[in-house]
C-alpha positions in Angstrom: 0.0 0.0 0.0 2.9 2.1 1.1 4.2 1.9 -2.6 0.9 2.7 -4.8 0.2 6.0 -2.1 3.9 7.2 -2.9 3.7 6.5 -6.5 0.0 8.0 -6.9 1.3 11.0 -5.2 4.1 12.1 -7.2 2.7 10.6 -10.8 -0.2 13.0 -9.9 2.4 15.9 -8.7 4.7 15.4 -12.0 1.8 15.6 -13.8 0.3 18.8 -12.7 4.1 20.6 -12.9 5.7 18.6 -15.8 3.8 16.4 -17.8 0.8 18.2 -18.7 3.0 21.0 -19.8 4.7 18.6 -22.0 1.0 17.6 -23.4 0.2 21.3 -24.3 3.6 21.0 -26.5 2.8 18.0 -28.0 -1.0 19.2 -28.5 0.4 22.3 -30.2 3.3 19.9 -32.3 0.6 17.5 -34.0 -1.9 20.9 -34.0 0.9 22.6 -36.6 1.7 19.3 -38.3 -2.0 18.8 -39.4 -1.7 23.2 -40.5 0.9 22.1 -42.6 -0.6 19.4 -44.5 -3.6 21.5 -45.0 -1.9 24.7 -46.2 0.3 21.6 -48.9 -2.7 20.2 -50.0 -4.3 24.1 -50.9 -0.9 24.3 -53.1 -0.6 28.2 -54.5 -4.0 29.0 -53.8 -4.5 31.6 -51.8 -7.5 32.7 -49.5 -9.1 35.8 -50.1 -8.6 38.8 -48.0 -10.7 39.5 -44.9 -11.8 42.9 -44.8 -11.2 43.9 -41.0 -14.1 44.2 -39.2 -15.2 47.4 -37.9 -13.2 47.8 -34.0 -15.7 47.2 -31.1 -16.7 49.6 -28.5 -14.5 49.1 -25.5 -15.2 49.9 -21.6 -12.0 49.6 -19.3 -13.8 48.8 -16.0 -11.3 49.2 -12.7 -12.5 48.0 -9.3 -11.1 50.6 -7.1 -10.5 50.7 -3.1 -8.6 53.1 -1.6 -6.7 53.5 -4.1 -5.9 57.1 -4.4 -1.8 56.7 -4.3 -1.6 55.5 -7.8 -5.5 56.3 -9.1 -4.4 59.1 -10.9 -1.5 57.2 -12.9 -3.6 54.6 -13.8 -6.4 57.3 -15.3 -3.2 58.8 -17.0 -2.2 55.4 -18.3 -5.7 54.4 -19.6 -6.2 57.4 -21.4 -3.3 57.5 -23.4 -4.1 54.1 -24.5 -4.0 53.6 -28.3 -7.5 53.1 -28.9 -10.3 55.1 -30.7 -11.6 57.8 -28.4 -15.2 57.4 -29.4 -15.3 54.0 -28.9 -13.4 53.8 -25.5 -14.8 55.0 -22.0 -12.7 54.2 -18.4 -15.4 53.1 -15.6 -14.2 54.0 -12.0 -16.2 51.3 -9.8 -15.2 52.8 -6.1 -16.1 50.2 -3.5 -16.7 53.3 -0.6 -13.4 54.6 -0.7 -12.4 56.9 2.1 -9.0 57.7 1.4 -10.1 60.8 -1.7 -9.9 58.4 -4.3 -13.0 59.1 -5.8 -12.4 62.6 -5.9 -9.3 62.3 -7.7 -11.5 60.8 -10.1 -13.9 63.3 -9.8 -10.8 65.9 -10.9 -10.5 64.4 -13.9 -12.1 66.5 -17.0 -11.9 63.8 -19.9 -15.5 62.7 -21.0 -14.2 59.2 -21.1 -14.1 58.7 -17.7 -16.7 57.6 -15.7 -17.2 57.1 -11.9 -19.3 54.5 -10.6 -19.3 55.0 -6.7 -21.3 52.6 -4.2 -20.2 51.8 -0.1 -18.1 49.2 0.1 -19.4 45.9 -0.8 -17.1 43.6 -2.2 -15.0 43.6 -5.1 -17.9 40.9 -7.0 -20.1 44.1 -6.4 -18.7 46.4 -8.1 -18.4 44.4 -10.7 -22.2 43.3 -11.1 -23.4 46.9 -11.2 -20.7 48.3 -13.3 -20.3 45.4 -16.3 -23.8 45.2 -17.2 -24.1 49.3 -17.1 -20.5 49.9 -19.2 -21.4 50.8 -23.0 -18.7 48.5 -24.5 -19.5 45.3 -26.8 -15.8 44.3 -25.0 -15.0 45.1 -21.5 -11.6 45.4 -20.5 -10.9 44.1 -16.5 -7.6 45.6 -14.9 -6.7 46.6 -11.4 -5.8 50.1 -10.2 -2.1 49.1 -9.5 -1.6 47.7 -12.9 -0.3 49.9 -15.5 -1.1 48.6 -19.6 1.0 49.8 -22.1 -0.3 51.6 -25.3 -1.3 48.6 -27.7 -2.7 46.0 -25.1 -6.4 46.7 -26.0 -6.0 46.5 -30.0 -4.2 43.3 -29.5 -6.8 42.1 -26.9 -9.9 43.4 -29.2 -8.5 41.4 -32.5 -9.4 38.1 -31.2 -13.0 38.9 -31.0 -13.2 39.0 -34.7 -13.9 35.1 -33.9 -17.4 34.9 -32.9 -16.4 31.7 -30.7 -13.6 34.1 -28.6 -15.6 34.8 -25.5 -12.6 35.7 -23.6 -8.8 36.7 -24.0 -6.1 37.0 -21.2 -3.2 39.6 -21.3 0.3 39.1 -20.3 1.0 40.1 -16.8 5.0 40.8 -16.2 5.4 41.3 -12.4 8.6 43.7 -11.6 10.5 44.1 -7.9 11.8 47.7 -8.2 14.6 45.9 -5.3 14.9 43.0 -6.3 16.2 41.6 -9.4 15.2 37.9 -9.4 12.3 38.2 -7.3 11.7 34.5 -6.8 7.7 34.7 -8.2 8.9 35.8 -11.6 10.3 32.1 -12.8 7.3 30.3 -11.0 5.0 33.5 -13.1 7.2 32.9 -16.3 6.5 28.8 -16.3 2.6 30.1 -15.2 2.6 32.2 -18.8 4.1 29.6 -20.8 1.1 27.2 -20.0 -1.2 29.7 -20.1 0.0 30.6 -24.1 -0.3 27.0 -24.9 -3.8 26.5 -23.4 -4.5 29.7 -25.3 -3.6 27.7 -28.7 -6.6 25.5 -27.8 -8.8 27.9 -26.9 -9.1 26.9 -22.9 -6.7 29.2 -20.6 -7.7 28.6 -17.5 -8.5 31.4 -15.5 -7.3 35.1 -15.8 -5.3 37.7 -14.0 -7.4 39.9 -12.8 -4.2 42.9 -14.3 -5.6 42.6 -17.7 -8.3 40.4 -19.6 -11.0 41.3 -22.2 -14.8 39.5 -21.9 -17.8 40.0 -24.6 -20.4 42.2 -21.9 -22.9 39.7 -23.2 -21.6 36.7 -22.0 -21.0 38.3 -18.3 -23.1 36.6 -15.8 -23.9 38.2 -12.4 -21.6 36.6 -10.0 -22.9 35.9 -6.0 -21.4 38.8 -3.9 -19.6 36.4 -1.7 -17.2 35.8 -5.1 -13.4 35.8 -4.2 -11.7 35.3 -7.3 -13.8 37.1 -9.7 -11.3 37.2 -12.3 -10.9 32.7 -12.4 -14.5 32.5 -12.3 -15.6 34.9 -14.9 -13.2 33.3 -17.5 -14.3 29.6 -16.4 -18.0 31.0 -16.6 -17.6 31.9 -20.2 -15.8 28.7 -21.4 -18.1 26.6 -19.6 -20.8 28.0 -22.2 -18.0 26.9 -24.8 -16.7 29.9 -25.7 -13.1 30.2 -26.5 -10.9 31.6 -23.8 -7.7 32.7 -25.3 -4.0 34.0 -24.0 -2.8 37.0 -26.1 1.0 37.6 -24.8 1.0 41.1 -26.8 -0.9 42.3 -24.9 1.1 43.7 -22.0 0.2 45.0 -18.5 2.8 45.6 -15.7 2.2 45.4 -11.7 4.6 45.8 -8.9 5.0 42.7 -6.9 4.8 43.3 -2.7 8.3 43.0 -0.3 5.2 42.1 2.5 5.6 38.6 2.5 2.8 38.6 5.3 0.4 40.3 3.4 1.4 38.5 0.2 0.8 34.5 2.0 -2.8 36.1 3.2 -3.1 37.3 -0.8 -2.2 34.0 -1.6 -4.5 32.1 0.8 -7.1 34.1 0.2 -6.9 32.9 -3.9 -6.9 29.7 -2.9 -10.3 29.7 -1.0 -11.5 31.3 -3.4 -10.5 28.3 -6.0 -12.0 26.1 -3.8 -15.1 28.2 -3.6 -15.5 28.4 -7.4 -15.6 24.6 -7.9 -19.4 24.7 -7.2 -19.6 28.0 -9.5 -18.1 26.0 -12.7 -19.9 22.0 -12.2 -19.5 21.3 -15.4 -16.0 21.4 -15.9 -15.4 18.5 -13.6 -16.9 16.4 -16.3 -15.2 14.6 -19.1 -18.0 15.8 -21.5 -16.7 19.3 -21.5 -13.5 18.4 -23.7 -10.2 19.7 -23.3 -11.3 22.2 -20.9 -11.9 19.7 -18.4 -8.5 17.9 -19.0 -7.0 21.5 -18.7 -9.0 22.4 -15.1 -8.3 18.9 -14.0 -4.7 19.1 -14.3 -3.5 22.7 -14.3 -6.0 23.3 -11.2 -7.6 21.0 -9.3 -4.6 18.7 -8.6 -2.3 21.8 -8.1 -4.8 22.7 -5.1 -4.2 19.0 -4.4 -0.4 19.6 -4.1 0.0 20.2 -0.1 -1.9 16.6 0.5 0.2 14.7 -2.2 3.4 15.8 -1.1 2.6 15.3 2.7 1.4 11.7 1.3 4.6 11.0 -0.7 6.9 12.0 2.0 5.1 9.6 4.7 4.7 7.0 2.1 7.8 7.0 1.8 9.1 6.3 5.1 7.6 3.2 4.7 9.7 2.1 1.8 13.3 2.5 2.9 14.7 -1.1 2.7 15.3 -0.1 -0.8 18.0 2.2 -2.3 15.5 3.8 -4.4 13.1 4.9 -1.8 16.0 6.0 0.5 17.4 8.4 -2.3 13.7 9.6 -3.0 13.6 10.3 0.7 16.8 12.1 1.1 15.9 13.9 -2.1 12.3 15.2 -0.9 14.7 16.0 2.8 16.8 17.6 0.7 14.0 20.3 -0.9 12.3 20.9 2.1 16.1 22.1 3.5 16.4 23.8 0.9 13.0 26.1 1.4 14.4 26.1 4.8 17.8 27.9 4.0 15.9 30.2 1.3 13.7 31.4 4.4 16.5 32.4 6.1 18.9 33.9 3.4 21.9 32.2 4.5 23.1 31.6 1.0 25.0 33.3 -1.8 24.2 33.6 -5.7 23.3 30.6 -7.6 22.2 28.6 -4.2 20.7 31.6 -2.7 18.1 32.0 -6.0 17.5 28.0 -5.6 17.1 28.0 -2.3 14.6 31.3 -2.5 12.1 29.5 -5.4 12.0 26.1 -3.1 11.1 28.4 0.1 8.1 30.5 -2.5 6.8 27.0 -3.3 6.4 25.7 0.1 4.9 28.8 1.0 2.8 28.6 -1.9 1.9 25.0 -1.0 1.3 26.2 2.8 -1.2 29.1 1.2 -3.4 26.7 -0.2 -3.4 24.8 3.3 -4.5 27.9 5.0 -7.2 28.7 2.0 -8.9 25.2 2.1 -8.9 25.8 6.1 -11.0 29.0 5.7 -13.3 27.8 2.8 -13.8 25.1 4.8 -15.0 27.3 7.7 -16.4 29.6 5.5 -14.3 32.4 6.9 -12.9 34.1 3.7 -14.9 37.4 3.3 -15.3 38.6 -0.7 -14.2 42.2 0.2 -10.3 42.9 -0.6 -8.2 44.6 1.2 -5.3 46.2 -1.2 -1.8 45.1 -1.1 0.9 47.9 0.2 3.4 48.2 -2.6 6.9 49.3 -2.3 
């Protein structure tokens, strides 16, 4: 018994981190082959020219909470975005600020900008009164903190030329103004790749809530006790079987925290959310929904799964050590969670240092979901966000 829990375990953990990455290649490798043999067999012919379709009307809508230290860049930064100016407004959804954000708001003279003020609710709120009330066809979902350069939204709105494109996620790049390899960014960059190739098959799993574009009509009014708006609505929309797509052109930038603290509540905060959106998204846990489900299944649920399967590998394991096999598996799990251990307390120099630092932000990341599933469990993870202190 002691073997098929350890080798469950970490076939289930390899898959989640390693192998169903290597699918997504693979997918997209036989995906091109079949292009190829397609575009061989049309010989010289080629298709006529699309005339491009007329651009949509946008609405950028920002959830805003005390936000006024960097409200006024981010009006600054949406308005001298490269789109049409009579087919783009910026919605202000204030979630009772008391810190003068929604008079810096206010301040500003530009007829594009709209405020949409309300006491404080909830995040999911502001979301359900200002979505369904924004005059876009698209509607563009960013934070206040997040700054998008000039030609995100043209390379966002392209997509939705295909009338199966329900969705399309941005690129997020996370920057440490003090620290140059801020240990999130590899664990981020490897979160981008997969996200690209699920894109390729139309079924990215959940957004970043910095930058993503939805069709209004497809929005659904979410229940106010929503934590993770911005997994849910994307799953929402490719659960009607839309298209959900990753376009890594189009470029937003946030500023990551140096509050660890506040950045493991963050992260257990997302992860009761996750838990909470299972019962949001039912069918895709089943098999019938395609690819989607194979994606949710393995780039999700087991990776919620992650905490229990390593705690069950590791005790499996000390079951197992008559064999030199199990005893090098042992000292090599040992030697990880050391590892995290020296990366928490910075004892190490250069290459090491860096290793040690991305084993510590894993465990932690693991030890985030722990704390999530606790408080979905007790039902003790309020919707309302609290923002998270920058440098």
């Amino acid at each position: 018994m002691a073997v098929v829990f350890f080798w469950c375990a970490a076939l289930l953990l390899l898959h989640t981190y390693f192998f169903y990455p290597l699918w997504l290649f693979v997918f997209e490798g036989v995906a091109q082959v079949f292009h190829n043999l397609r575009a061989m067999r049309r010989g010289e012919r080629q298709l006529p020219e699309r005339t491009p379709a007329p651009l949509p009307s946008v609405s950028l809508v920002v959830a805003a909470y005390n936000e006024a230290s960097c409200i006024r860049q981010k009006l600054e930064n949406s308005l001298a975005l490269k789109y049409p100016a009579n087919r783009f407004e910026v919605v202000i959804g204030s979630d009772g600020s008391t810190d003068g954000t929604d008079e810096l708001v206010r301040a500003c003279t530009d007829s594009r900008v709209r405020l949409s003020p309300a006491p404080r609710a909830g995040k999911t709120t502001v979301l359900n009164r200002c979505i369904p009330s924004a005059k876009g066809d698209i509607i563009v979902l960013s934070d206040a903190n997040t700054m998008i350069e000039p030609e995100a939204i043209q390379a966002l709105v392209k997509h939705f030329e295909d009338p199966d494109v329900g969705a399309v996620c941005g690129k997020l790049r996370l920057y440490n103004p003090t620290k140059k390899d801020y240990e999130e960014s590899a664990y981020w960059n490897y979160e981008s790749l997969i996200k690209f190739y699920e894109g390729k098959r139309g079924a990215v799993v959940g957004a970043n809530g910095g930058l993503y574009a939805i069709r209004r009509t497809l929005f659904t009014q979410l229940p106010p006790s929503t934590i993770v708006d911005d997994f849910v609505i994307p799953l929402r929309i490719l659960e009607q079987g839309y298209k959900v797509v990753y376009e890594a052109g189009a470029v937003a930038h946030e500023e990551t925290t140096e509050d660890y603290g506040k950045e493991f509540g963050r992260r257990a905060r997302i992860a009761a959310g996750n838990f909470q959106s299972l019962r949001m998204v039912p069918g895709l846990l089943l098999p019938t929904a395609g690819f989607p489900a194979f994606a949710f299944w393995s780039h999700k649920l087991l990776r919620w799964c992650a905490p229990a399967l390593m705690a069950v590998a590791l005790l499996a394991n000390l079951f197992l050590l008559d064999s030199v096999f199990y005893r090098l598996t042992l000292f090599t799990q040992v030697l990880f969670y050391a590892l995290a251990y020296l990366g928490k307390t910075g004892v190490l120099k250069g290459t090491g240092r860096r290793i040690a630092s991305m084993a510590y932000y894993f465990v932690t990341m693991n030890m985030a979901i722990v704390v999530g599933f606790w408080r979905f469990l007790r039902n003790a993870q309020k919707a309302a966000w609290d923002r998270t202190a920058r440098a």
